[in-house]
C-alpha positions as CSV (number, residue, x, y, z in Angstrom):
1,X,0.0,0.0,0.0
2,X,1.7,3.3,-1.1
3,X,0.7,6.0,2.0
4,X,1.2,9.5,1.4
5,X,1.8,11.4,4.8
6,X,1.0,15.5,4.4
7,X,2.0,16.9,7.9
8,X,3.1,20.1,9.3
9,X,6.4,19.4,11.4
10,X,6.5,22.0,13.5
11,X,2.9,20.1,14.5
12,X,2.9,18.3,17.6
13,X,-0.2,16.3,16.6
14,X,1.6,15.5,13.1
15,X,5.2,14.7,15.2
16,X,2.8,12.2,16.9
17,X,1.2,10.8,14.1
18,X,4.8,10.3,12.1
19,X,6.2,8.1,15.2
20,X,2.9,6.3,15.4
21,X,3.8,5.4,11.5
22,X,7.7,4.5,11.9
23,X,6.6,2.5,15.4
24,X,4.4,0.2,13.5
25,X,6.7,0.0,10.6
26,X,4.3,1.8,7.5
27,X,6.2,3.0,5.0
28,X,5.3,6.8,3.9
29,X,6.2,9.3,1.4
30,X,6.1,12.8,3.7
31,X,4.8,16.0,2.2
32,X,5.2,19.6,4.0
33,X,1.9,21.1,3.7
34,X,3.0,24.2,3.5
35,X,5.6,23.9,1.3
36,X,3.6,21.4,-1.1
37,X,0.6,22.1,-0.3
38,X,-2.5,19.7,-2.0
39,X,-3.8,21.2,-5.0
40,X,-7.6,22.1,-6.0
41,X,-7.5,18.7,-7.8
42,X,-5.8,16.5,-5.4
43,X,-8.3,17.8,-2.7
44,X,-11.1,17.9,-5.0
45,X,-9.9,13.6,-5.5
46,X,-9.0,13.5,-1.6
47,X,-12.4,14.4,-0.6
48,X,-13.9,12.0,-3.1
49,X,-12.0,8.9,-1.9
50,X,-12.2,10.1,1.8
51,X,-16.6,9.8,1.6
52,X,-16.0,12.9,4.2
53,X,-17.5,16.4,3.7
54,X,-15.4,18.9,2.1
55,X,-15.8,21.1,5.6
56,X,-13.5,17.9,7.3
57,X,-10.8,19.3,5.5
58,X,-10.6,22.9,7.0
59,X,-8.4,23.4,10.1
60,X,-11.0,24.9,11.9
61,X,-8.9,25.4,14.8
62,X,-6.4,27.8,13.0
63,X,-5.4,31.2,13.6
64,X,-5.9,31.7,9.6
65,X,-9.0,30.0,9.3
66,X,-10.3,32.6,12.3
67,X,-8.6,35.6,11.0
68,X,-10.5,34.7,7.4
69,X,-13.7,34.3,8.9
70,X,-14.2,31.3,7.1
71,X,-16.8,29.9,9.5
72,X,-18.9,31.8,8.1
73,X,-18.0,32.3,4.2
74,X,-18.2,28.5,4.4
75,X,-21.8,28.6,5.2
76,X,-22.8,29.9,1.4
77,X,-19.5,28.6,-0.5
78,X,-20.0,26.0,-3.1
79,X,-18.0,22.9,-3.1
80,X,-15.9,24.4,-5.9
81,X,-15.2,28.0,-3.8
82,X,-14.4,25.4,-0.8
83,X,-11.8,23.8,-2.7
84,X,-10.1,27.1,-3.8
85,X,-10.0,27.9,-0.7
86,X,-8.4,25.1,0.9
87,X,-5.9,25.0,-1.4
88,X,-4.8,28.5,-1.1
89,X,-2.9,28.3,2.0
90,X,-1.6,24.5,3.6
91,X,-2.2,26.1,6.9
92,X,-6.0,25.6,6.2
93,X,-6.1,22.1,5.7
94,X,-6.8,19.7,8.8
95,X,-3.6,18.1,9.4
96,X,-1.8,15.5,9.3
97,X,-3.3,13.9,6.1
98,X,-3.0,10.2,5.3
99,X,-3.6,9.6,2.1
100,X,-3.6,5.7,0.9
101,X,-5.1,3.5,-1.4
102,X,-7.8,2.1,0.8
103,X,-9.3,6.1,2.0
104,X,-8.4,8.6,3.6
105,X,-7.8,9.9,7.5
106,X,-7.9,13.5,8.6
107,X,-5.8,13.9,11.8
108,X,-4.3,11.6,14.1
109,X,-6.7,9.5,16.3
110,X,-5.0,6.1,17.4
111,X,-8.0,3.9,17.4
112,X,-8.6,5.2,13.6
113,X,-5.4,4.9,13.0
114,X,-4.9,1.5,13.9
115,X,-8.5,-0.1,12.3
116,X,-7.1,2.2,9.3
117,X,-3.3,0.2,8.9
118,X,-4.9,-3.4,9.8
């Protein structure tokens, strides 16, 4: 299974979830989300294969997504305007991102995590 791993490092959440991936032995390609961040495409293809709302994506509890107001633009915005959005800026995409074969996960919870890699 090829994993793409799109983290932040300087996230301790992300840290976590990349130990949690060399501790059970998953190989991963890692991405810098701010750096590299997902296209309008990827994300658009992301979403699809993740069977998550687009709105699972945002980083709701960024300083960016707060100083855009984006809880509320978000409430009118089209799937389409969502997806420009996100990828604008990596710092408004949930992180870390596991992107695989089998789906998609949207930040680190063990117990998904682990029912996820099985």
């Amino acid at each position: 299974m090829s994993v793409l791993f799109i983290n932040y490092p300087k996230c301790s959440t992300c840290t976590n979830a990349r130990k949690w991936l060399e501790e059970h032995n998953i190989n991963f390609t890692s991405r810098h989300i701010v750096e590299d961040n997902p296209t309008k495409e990827e994300l658009k293809k992301y979403v699809a294969l993740s069977g998550l709302p687009i709105k699972k994506f945002f980083n709701t509890s960024g300083m960016l997504y707060r100083e855009m107001n984006l809880k509320e633009k978000l409430l009118n915005a089209t799937e389409d305007e969502m997806l420009d959005i996100l990828s604008s800026n990596g710092m408004l995409v949930k992180r870390p991102l596991v992107i695989a074969d089998n789906g998609v996960l949207i930040g680190f919870k063990k117990d998904k995590w682990e029912q996820f890699f099985k």
